[in-house]
ROLO-898996 format. One line per 2 residues: their letters; for each residue x, y, z of C-alpha. Coordinates in nm, 3 decimals, always signed. Layout:
REM ROLO-898996
A) X,Y,Z | ... .
END
This chain:
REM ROLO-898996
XX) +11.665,+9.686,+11.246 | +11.599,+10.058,+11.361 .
XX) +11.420,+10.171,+11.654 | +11.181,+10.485,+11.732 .
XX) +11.400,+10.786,+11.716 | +11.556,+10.913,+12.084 .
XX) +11.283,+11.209,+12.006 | +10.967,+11.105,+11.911 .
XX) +10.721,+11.404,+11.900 | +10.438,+11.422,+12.126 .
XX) +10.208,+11.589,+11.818 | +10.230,+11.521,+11.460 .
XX) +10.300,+11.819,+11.204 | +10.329,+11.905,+10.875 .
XX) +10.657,+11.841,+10.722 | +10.757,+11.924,+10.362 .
XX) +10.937,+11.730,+10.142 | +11.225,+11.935,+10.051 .
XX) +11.248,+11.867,+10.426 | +11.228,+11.547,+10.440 .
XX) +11.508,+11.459,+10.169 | +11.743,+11.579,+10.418 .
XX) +11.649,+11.308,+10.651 | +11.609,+10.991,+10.399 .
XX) +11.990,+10.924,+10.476 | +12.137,+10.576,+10.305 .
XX) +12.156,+10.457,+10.675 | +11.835,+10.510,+10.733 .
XX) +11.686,+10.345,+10.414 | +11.885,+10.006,+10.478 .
XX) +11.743,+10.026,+10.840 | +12.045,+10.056,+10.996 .
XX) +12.075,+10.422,+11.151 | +11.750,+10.629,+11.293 .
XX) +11.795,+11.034,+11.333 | +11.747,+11.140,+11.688 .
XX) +11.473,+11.369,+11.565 | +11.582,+11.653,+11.718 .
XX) +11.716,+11.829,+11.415 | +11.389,+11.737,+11.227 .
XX) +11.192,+11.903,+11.494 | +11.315,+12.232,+11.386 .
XX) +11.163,+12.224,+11.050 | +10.839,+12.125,+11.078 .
XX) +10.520,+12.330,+11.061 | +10.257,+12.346,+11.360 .
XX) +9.900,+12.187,+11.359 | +9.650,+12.314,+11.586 .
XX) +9.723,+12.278,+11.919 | +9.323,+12.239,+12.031 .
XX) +9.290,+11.944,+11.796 | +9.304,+11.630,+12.023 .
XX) +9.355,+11.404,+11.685 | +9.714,+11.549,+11.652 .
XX) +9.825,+11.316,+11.951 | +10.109,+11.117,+11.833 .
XX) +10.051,+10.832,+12.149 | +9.715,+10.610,+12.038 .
XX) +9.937,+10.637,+11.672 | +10.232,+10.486,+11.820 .
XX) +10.093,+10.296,+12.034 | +9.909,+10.145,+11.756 .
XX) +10.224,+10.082,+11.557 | +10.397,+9.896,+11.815 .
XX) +10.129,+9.643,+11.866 | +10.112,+9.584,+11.486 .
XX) +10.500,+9.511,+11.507 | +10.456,+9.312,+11.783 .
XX) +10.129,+9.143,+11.643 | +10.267,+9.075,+11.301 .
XX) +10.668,+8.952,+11.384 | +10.628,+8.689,+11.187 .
XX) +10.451,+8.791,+10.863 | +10.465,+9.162,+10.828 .
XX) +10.252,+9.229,+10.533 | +9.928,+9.057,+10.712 .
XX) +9.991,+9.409,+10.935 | +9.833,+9.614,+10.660 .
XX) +9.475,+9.462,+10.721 | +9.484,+9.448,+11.056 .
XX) +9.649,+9.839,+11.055 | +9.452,+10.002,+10.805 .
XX) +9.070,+10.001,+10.971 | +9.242,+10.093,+11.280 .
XX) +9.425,+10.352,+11.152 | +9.163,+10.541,+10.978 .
XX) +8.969,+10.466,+11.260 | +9.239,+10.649,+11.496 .
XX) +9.337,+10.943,+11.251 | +9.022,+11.069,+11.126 .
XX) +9.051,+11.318,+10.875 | +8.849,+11.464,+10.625 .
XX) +8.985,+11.390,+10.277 | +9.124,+11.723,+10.200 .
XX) +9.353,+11.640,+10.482 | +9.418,+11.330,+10.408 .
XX) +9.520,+11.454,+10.060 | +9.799,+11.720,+10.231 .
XX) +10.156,+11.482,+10.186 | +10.311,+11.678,+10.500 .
XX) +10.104,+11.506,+10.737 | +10.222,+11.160,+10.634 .
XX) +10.555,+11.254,+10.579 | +10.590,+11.352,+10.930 .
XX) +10.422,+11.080,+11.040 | +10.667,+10.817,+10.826 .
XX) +11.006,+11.039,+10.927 | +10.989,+11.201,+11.273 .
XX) +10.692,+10.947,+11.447 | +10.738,+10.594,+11.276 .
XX) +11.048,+10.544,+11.040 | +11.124,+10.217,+11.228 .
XX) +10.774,+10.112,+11.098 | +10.821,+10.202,+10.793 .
XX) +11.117,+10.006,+10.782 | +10.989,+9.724,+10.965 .
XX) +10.690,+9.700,+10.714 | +10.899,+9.777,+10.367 .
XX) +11.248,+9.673,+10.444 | +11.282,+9.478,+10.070 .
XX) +11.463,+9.166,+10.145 | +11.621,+9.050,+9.792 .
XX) +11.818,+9.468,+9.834 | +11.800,+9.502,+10.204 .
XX) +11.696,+9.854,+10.137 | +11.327,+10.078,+10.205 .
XX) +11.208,+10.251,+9.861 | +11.245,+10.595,+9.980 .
XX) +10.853,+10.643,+9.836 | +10.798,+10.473,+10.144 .
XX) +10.863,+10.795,+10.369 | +10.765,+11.055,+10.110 .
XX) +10.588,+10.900,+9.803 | +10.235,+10.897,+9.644 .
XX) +9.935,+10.790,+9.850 | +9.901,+10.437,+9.698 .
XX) +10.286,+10.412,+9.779 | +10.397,+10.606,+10.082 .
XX) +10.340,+10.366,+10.406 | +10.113,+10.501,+10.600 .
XX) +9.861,+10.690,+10.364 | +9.824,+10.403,+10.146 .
XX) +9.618,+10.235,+10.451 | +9.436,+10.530,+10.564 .
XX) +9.339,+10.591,+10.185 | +9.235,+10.224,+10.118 .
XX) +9.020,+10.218,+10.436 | +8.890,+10.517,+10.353 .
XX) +8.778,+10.389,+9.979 | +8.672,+10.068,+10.067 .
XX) +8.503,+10.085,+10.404 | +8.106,+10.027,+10.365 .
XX) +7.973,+10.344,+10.547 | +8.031,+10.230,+10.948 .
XX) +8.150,+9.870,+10.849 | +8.557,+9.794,+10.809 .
XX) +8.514,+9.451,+10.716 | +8.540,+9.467,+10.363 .
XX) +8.908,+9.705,+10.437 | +9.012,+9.382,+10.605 .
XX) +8.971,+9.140,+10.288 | +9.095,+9.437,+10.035 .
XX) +9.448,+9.541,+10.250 | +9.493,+9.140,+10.319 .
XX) +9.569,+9.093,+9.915 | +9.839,+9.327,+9.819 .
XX) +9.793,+9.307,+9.457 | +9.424,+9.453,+9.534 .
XX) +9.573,+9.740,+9.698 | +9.850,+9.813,+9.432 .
XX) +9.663,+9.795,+9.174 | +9.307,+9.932,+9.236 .
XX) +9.416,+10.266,+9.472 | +9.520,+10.404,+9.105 .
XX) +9.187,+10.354,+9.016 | +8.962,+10.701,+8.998 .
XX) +8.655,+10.461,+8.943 | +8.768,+10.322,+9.303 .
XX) +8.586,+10.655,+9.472 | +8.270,+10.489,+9.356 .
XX) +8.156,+10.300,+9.624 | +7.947,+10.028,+9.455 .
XX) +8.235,+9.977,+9.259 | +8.480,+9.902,+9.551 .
XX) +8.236,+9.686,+9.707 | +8.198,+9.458,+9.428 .
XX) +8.566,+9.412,+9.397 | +8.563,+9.303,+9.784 .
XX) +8.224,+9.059,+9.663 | +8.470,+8.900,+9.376 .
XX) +8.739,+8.897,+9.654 | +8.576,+8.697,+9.915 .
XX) +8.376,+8.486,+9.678 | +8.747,+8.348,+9.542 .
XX) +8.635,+8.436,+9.154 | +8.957,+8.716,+9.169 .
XX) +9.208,+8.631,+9.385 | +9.572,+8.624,+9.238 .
XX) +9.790,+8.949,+9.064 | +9.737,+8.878,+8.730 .
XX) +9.330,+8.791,+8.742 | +9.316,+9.148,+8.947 .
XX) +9.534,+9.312,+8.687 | +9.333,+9.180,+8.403 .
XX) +9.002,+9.310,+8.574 | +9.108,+9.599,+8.655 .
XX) +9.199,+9.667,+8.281 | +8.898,+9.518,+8.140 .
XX) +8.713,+9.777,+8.389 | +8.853,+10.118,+8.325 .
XX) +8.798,+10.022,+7.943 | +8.440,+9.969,+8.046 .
XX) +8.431,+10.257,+8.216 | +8.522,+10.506,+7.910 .
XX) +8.222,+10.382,+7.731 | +7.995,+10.316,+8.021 .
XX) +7.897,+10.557,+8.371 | +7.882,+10.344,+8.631 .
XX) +7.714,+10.622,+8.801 | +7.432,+10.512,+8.541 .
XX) +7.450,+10.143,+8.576 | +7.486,+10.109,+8.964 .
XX) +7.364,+10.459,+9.123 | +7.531,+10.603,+9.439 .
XX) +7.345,+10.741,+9.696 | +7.527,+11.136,+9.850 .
XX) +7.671,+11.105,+10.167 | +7.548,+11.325,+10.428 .
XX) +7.887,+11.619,+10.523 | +7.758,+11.609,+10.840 .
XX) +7.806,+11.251,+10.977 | +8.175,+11.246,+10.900 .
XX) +8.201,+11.612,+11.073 | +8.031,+11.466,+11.343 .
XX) +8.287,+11.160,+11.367 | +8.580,+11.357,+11.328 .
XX) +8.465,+11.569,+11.644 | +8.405,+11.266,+11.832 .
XX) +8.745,+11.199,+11.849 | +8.838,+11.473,+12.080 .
XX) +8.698,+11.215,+12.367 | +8.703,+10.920,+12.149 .
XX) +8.856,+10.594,+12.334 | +9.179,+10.396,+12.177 .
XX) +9.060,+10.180,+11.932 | +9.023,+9.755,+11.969 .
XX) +9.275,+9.571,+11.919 | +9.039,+9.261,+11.903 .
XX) +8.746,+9.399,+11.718 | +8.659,+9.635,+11.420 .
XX) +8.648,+9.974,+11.514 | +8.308,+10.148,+11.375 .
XX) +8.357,+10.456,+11.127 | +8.145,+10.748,+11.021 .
XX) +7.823,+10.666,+11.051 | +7.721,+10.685,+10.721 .
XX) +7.501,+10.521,+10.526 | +7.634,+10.217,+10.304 .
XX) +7.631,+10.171,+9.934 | +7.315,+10.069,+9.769 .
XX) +7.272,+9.712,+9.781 | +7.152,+9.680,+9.440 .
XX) +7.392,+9.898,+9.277 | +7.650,+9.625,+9.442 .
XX) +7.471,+9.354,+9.295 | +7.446,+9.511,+8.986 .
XX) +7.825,+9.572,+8.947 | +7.957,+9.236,+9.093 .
XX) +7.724,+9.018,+8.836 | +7.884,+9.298,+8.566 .
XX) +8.230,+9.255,+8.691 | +8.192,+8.881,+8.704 .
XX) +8.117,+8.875,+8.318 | +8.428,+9.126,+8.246 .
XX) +8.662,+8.895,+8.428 | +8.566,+8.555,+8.192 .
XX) +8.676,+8.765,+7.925 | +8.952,+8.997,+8.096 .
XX) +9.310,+8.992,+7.945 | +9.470,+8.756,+8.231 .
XX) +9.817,+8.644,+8.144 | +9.872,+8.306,+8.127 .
XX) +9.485,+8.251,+8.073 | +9.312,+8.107,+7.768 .
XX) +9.006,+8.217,+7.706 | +8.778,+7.961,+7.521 .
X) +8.587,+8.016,+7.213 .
END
């Protein structure tokens, strides 16, 4: 397996993907040969230099306790990770949204990660999507995204018990209806209640709810409340002096308010009825 490259930036950057093609060498993608990153350095683009969340050191220090953490059963890394990641890189959505930053992150900070965390045994090979792909794909953004969907205002806990079920994950992050936050949280309630658990019940449910959805607002059914802009500026400014985040416990994030509780409710007794009658493979359904 790969290690760090010899030259690991001391600030992330924005790095395009024409650029990164360059550097997804067949070596690389079997986890067999790192780039020193020196070459890569030269084709990146700046960020701020004032902006103390550009730091590349609580990231990678972060990464290597994952690896070490998580030796033994890498995919539990993405619940653990993703809380803590969010937590550590906190960006406003619009940044979140710009592919350069993860790019750079996957290729020039963390492609031994990557690796480490996608390396596909049955081809002994790393989808390339995994350095430069779509943010339910690519490595890093899919975690950052997924705690940013389903955290509960301040609370992580339900990003734990979404990233620790990979089907969850794959599937919902597709999901438009998944930036409604009631929504999210009743698909953690179904989740940690045991009534969804496995890919094809989460498949099924997540079918029978976007065709719900194009005849029914859930906006209507279970109202949102409008988060307040300036708690999440707020947080985001706090990280300039902002300590490393726990290893042991939940880090806390914006301090927003949570979703309704009864637009939760609502939704998870709704959800519960579209699953009995959900298309599950391998399921009969009984008259």
């Amino acid at each position: 397996m790969i290690t760090q490259p010899h030259h690991v930036p001391e600030r992330l950057a924005l790095l395009s993907g024409s650029a990164v093609d360059t550097f997804l060498t067949e070596g690389l993608l079997r986890g067999e040969e790192v780039h020193s990153g020196l070459d890569l350095a030269k084709v990146i683009e700046p960020l701020p230099e004032d902006d103390a969340r550009w730091w590349v050191e609580p990231i990678r220090s972060l990464l290597d306790d994952a690896m070490f953490a998580f030796d033994k059963e890498h995919t539990r890394a993405d619940a653990w990770l993703a809380p803590r990641l969010h937590a550590t890189l906190r960006l406003t959505r619009q940044e979140a949204a710009d592919k350069r930053l993860w790019n750079h992150l996957a290729l020039a900070v963390a492609p031994d990660y990557v690796a480490w965390r996608h390396l596909s045994e049955p081809s002994r090979r790393v989808a390339a999507e995994r350095f430069r792909g779509p943010a339910d794909r690519q490595c890093f953004s899919r975690l950052w995204w997924a705690a940013e969907l389903f955290r509960n205002g301040p609370d992580y806990g339900p990003v734990e018990v979404a990233c620790g079920n990979q089907d969850l994950i794959h599937t919902v992050l597709r999901n438009d209806l998944i930036d409604h936050r009631p929504t999210a949280q009743a698909l953690v309630r179904l989740l940690k209640s045991g009534k969804v658990t496995k890919g094809r019940e989460i498949n099924g449910l997540s079918v029978a709810i976007n065709a719900a959805g194009a005849t029914l607002i859930y906006d209507v059914l279970a109202p949102d409340e409008p988060r307040d802009p300036a708690r999440l500026r707020d947080w985001i400014e706090e990280a300039q002096t902002a300590p490393p985040v726990s290893r042991h416990v939940l880090p806390e994030g914006p301090d927003e308010d949570p979703a309704p509780e009864e637009a939760v409710t609502v939704l998870t007794d709704y959800f519960t009825e579209l699953f009995e009658t959900a298309p599950v493979r391998g399921r009969k359904i009984e008259d």
